[in-house]
C-alpha positions as CSV (number, residue, x, y, z in Angstrom):
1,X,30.9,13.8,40.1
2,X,27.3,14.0,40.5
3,X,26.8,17.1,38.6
4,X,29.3,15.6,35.7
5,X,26.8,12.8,36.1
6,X,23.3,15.3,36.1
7,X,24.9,17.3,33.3
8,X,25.5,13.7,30.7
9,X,22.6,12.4,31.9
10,X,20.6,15.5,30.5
11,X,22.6,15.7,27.4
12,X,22.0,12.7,26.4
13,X,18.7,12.0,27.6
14,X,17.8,15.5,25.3
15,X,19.1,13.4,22.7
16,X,17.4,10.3,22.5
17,X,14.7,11.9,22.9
18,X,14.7,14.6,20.0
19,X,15.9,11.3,18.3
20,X,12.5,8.9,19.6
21,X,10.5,11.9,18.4
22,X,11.8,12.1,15.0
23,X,11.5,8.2,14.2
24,X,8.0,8.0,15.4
25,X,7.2,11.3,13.6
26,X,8.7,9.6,10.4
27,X,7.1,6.1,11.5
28,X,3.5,7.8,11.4
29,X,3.8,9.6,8.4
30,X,4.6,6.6,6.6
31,X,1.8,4.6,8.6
32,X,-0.3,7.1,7.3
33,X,0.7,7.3,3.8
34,X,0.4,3.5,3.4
35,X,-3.2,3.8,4.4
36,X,-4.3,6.4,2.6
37,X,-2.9,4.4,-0.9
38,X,-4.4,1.2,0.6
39,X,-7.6,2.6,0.9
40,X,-7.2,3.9,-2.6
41,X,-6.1,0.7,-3.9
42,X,-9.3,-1.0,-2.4
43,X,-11.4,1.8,-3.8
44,X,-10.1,1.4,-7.0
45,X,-10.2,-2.3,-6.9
46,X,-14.1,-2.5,-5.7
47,X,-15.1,0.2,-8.6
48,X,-13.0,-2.0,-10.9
49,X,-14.5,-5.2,-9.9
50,X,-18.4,-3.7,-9.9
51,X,-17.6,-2.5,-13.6
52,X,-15.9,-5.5,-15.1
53,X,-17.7,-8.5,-14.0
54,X,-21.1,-7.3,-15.2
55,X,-19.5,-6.3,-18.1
56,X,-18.0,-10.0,-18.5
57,X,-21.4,-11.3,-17.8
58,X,-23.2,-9.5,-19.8
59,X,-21.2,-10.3,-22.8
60,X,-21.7,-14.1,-22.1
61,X,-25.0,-14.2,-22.5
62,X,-25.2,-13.1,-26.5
63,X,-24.3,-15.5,-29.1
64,X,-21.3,-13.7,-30.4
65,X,-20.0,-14.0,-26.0
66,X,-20.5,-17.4,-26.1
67,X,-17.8,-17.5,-28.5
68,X,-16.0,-14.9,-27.2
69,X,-16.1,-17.1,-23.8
70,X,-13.9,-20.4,-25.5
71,X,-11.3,-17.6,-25.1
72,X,-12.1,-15.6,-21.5
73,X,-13.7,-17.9,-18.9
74,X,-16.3,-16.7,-17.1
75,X,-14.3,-16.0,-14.2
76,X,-12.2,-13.3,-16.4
77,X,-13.3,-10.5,-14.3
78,X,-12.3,-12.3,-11.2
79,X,-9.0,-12.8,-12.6
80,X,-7.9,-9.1,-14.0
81,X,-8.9,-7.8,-10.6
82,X,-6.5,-10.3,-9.3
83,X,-3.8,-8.9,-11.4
84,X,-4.4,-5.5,-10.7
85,X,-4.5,-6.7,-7.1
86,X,-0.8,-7.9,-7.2
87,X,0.3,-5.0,-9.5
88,X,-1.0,-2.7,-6.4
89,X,0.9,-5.4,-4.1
90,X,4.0,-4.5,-5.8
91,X,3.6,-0.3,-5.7
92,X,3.1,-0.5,-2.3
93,X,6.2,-2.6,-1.4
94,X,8.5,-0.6,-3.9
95,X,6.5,2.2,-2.1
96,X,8.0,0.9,1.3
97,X,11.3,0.2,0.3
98,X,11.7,3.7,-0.6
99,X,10.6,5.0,2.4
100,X,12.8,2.8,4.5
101,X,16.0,3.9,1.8
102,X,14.8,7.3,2.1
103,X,14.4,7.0,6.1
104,X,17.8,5.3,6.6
105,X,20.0,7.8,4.5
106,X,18.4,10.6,6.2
């Protein structure tokens, strides 16, 4: 009995742990990819922000943008980079969910 018992507890313990390396090898590649596109995303998001809100202030200050400003408050910049904010939200969640479908049916 105790070599039955040495011989499952070997087999399976080389198991789980060929299993525990392969979810933490797939858990750190995803870690990592979601990083990298967050960094990305901010990157974008600051160059974005730095070129549209002078932009939006600049055109303010002439006659024809004070005009032009009954229809795009002054806080227009402010608000596109909020949308593109959200619209990266949503690329990196349908980016996780297809990890996490593409983990599990593996």
């Amino acid at each position: 009995m105790p070599i039955l018992g040495a011989f499952l507890a070997s087999v399976f313990g080389a198991l789980f742990g060929g299993l525990t390396k392969d979810v933490a090898r797939k858990g750190a590649t995803m870690a990592a990819a979601l990083v990298s596109f967050a960094a990305a995303a901010t990157t974008l998001l600051a160059v974005m922000r730095s070129t549209v809100q002078p932009l939006m202030q600049a055109m303010f200050t002439t006659g024809y943008g004070q005009v032009i400003g009954l229809a795009f408050p002054p806080v227009a910049g402010t608000c596109l980079t909020a949308i593109a904010s959200c619209w990266v939200a949503c690329a990196v969640y349908r980016m996780h969910v297809r990890i996490v479908q593409a983990t599990a049916s593996a």
